[in-house]
PyMOL CGO cylinders between C-alpha atoms (Angstrom):
from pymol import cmd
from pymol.cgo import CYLINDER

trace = [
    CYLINDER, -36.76, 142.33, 243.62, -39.18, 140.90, 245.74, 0.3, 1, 1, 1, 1, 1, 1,
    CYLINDER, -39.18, 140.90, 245.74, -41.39, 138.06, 245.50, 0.3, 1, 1, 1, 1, 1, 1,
    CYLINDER, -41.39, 138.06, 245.50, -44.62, 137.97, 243.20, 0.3, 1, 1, 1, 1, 1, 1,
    CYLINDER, -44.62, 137.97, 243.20, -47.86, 138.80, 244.84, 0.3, 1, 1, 1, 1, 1, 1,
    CYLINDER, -47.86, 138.80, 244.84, -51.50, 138.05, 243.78, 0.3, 1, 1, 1, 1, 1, 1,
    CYLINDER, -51.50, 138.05, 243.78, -51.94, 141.86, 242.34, 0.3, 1, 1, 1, 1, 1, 1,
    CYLINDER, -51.94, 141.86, 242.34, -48.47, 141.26, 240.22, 0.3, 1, 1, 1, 1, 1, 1,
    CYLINDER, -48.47, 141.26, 240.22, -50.11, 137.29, 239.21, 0.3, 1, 1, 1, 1, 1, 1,
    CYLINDER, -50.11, 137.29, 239.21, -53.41, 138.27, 238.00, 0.3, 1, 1, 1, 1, 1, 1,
    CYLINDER, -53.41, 138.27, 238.00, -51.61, 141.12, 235.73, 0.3, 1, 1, 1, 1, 1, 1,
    CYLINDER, -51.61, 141.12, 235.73, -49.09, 138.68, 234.05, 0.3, 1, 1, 1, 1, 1, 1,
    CYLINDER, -49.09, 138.68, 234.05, -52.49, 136.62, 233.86, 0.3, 1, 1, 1, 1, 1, 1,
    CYLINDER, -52.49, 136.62, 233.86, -54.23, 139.66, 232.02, 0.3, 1, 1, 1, 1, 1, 1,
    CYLINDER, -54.23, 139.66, 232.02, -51.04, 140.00, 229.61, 0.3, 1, 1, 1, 1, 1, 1,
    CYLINDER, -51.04, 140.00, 229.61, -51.28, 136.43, 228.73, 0.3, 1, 1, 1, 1, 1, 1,
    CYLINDER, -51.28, 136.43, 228.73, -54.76, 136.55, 228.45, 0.3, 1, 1, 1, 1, 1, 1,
    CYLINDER, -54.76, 136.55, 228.45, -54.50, 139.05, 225.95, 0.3, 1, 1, 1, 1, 1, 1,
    CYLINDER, -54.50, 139.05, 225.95, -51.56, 138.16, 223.58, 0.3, 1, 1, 1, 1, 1, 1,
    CYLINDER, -51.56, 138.16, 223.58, -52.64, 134.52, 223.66, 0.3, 1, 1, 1, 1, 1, 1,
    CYLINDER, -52.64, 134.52, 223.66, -56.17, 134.47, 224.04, 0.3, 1, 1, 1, 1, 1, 1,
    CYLINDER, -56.17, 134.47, 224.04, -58.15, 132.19, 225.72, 0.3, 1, 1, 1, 1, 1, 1,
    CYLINDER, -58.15, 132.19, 225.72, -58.59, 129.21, 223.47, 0.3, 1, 1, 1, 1, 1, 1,
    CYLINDER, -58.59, 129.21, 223.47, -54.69, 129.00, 223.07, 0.3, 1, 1, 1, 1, 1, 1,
    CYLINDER, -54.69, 129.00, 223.07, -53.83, 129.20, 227.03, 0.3, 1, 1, 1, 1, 1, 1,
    CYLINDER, -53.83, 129.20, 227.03, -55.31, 125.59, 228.29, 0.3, 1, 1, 1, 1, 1, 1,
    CYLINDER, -55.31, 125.59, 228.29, -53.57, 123.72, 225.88, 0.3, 1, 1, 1, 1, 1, 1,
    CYLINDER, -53.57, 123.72, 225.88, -50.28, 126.04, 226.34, 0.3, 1, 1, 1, 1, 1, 1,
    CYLINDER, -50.28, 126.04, 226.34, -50.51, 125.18, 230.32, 0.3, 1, 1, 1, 1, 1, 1,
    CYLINDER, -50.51, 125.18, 230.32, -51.29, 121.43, 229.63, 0.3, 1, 1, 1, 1, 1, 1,
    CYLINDER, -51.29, 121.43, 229.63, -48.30, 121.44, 227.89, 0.3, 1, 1, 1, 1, 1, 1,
    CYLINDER, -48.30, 121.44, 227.89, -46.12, 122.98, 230.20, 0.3, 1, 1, 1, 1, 1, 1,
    CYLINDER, -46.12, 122.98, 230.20, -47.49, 120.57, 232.91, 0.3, 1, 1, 1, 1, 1, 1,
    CYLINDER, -47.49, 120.57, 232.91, -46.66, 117.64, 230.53, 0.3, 1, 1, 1, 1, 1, 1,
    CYLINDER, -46.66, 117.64, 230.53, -43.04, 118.61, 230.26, 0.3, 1, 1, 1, 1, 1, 1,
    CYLINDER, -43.04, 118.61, 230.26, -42.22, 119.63, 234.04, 0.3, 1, 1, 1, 1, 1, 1,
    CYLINDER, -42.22, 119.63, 234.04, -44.03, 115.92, 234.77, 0.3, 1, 1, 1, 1, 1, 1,
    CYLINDER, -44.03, 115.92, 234.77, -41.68, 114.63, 232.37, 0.3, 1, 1, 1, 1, 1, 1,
    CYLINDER, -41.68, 114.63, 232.37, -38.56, 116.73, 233.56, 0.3, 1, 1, 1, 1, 1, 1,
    CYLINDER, -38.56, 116.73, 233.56, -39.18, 115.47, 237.38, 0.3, 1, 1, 1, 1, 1, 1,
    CYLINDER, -39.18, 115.47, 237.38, -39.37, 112.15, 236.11, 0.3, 1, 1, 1, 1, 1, 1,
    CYLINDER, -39.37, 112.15, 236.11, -36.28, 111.95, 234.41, 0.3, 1, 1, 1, 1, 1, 1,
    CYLINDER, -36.28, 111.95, 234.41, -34.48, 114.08, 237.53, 0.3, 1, 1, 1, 1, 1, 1,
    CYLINDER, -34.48, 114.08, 237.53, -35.46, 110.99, 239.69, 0.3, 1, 1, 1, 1, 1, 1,
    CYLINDER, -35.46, 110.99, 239.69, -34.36, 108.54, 237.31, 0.3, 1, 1, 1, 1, 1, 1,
    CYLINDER, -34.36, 108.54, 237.31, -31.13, 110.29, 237.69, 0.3, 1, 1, 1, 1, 1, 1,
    CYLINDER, -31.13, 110.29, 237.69, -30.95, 110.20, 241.15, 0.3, 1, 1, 1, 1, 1, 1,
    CYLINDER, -30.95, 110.20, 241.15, -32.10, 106.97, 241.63, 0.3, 1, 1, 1, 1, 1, 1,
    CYLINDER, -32.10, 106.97, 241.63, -29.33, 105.76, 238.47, 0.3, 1, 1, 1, 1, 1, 1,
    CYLINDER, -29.33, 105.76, 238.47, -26.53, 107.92, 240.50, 0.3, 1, 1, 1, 1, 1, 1,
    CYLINDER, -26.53, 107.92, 240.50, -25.88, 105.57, 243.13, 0.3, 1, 1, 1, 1, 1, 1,
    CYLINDER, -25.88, 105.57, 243.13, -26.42, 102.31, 241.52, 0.3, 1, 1, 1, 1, 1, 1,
    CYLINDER, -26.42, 102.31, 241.52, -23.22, 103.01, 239.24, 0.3, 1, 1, 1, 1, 1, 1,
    CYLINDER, -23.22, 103.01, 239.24, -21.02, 104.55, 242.03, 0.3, 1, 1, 1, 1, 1, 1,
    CYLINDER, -21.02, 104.55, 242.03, -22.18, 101.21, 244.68, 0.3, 1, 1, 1, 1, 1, 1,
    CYLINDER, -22.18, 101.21, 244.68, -19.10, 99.56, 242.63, 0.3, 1, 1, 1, 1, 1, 1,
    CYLINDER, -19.10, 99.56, 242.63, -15.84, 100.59, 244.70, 0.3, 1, 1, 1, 1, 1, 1,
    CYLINDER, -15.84, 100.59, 244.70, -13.91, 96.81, 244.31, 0.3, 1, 1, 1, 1, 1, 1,
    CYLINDER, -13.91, 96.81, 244.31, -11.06, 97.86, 241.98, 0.3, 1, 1, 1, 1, 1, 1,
    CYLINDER, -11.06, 97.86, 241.98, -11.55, 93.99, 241.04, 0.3, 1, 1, 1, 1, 1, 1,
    CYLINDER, -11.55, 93.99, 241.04, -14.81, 94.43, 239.69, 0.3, 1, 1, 1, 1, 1, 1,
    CYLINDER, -14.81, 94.43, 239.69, -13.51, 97.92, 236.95, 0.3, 1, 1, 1, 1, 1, 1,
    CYLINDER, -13.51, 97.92, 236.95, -13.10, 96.71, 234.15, 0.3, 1, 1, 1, 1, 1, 1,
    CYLINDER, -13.10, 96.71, 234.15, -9.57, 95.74, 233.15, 0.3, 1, 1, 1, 1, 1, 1,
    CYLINDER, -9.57, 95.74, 233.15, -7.99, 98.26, 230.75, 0.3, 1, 1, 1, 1, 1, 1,
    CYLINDER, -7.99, 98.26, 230.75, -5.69, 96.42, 227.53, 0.3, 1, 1, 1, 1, 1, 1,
    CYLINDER, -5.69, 96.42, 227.53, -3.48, 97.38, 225.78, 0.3, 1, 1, 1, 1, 1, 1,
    CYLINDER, -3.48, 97.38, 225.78, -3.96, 96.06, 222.27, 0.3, 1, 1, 1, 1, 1, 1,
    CYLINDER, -3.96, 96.06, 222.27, -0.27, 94.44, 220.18, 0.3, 1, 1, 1, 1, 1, 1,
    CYLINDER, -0.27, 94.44, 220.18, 1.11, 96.88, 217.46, 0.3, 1, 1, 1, 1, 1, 1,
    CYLINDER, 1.11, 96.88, 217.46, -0.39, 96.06, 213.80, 0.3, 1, 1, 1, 1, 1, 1,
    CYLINDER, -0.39, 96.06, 213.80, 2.77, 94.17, 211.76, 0.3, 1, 1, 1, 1, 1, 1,
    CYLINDER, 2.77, 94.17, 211.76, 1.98, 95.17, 208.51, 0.3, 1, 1, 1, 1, 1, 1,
    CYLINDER, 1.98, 95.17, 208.51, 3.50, 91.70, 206.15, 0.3, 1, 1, 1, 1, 1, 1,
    CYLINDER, 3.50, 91.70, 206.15, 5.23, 92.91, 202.37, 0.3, 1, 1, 1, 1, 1, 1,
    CYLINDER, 5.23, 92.91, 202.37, 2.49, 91.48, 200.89, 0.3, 1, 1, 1, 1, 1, 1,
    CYLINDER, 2.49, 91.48, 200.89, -0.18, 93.90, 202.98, 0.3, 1, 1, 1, 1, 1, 1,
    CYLINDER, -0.18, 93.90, 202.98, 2.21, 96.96, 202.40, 0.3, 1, 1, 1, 1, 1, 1,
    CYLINDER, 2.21, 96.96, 202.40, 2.20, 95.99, 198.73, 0.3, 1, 1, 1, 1, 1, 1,
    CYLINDER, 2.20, 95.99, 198.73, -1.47, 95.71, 198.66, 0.3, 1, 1, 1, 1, 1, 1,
    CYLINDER, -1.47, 95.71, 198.66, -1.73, 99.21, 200.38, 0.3, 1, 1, 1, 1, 1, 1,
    CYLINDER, -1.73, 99.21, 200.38, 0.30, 101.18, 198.25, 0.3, 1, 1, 1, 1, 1, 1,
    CYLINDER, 0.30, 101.18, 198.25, -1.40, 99.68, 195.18, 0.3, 1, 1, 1, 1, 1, 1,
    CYLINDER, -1.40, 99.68, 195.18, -4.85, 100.55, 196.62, 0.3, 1, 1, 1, 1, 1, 1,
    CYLINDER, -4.85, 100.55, 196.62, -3.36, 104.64, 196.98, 0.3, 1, 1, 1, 1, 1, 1,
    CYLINDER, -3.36, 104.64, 196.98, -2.14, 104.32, 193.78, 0.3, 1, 1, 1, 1, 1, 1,
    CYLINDER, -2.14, 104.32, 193.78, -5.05, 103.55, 192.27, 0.3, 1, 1, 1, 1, 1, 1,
    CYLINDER, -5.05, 103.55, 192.27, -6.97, 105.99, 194.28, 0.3, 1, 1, 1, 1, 1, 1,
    CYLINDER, -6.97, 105.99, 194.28, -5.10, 109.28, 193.58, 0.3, 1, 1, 1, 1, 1, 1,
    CYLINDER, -5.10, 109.28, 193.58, -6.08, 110.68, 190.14, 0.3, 1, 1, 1, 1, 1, 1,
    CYLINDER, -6.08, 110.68, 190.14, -3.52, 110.58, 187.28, 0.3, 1, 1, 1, 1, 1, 1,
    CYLINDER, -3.52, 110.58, 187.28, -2.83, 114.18, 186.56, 0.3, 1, 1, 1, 1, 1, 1,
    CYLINDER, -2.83, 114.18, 186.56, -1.42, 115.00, 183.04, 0.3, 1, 1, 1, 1, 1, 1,
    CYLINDER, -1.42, 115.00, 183.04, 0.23, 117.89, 182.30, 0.3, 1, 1, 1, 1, 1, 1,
    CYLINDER, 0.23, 117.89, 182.30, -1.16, 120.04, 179.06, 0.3, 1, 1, 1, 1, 1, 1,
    CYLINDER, -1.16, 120.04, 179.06, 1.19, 122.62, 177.67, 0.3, 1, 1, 1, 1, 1, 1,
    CYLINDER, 1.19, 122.62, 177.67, 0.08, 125.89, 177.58, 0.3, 1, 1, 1, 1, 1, 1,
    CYLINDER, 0.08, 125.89, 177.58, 0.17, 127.64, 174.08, 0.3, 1, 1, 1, 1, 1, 1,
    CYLINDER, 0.17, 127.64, 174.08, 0.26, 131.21, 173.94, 0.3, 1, 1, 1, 1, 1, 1,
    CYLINDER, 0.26, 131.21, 173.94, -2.68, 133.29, 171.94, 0.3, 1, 1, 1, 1, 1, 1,
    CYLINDER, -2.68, 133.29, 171.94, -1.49, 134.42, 168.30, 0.3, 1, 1, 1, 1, 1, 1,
    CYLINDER, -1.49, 134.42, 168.30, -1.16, 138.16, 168.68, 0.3, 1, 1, 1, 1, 1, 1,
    CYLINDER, -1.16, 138.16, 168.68, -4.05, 140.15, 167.07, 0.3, 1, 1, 1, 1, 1, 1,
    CYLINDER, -4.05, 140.15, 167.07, -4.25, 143.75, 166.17, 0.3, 1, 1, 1, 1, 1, 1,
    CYLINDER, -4.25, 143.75, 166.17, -5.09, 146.26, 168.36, 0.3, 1, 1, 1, 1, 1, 1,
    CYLINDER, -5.09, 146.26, 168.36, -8.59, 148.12, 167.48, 0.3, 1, 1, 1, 1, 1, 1,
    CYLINDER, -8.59, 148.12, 167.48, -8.17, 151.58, 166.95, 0.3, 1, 1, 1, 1, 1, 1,
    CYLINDER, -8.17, 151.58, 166.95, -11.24, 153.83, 167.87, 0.3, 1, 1, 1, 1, 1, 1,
    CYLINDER, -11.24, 153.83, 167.87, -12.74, 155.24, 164.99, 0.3, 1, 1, 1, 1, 1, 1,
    CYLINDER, -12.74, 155.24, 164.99, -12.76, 158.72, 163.80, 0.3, 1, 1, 1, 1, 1, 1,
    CYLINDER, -12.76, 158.72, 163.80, -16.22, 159.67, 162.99, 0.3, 1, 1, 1, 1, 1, 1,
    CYLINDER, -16.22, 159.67, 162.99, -14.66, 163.51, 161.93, 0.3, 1, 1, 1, 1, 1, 1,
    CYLINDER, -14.66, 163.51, 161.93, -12.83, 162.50, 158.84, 0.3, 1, 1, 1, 1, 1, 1,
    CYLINDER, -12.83, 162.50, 158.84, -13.57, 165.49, 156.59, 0.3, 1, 1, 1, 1, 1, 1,
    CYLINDER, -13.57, 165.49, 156.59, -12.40, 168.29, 159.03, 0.3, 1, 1, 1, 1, 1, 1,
]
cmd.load_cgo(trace, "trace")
């Protein structure tokens, strides 16, 4: 597992070369230049973003947590609310069920009646 030399480079070079071809590779290394630009751009803006949030360590300046009152629901609400379900949840009827009238079996037919 050592490193790559120039011999072991100018084959993976070849191999590209050949299942790419040529007109394909510029514009497949211009885009891979593109992105790594943009990925080292944004990894600075990271590190430069890192310490700017952290630079706060005055407990004074966190922002205050609250705790927010309990909801008191009035009658009138509650009313309102159960209403509202009501008239959301379908009305299901119930249908008896009524039983098929009985019907005669088929019997197979004999097709050797005279024997």
């Amino acid at each position: 597992m050592g490193s790559l030399g120039w011999p072991e480079i100018l084959i993976i070079a070849a191999v590209l070369l050949l299942l790419f071809g040529a007109t394909r590779l510029p514009n497949m290394a211009r885009s891979l230049g593109r992105s790594m630009r943009i990925f080292k751009s944004e990894m600075d803006e990271m590190r430069n973003d890192r310490p700017a949030r952290g630079a706060t360590s005055d407990p004074a300046a966190l922002p205050q947590s609250t705790v927010a009152d309990p909801v008191v629901e009035t009658p009138e609400q509650a009313e309102a609310r159960r209403q509202a379900q009501a008239q959301a949840q379908p009305q299901v009827t119930q249908v008896p069920v009524q039983q098929p009238a009985p019907q005669e079996q088929a019997r197979p037919r004999d097709d050797r009646q005279g024997l």
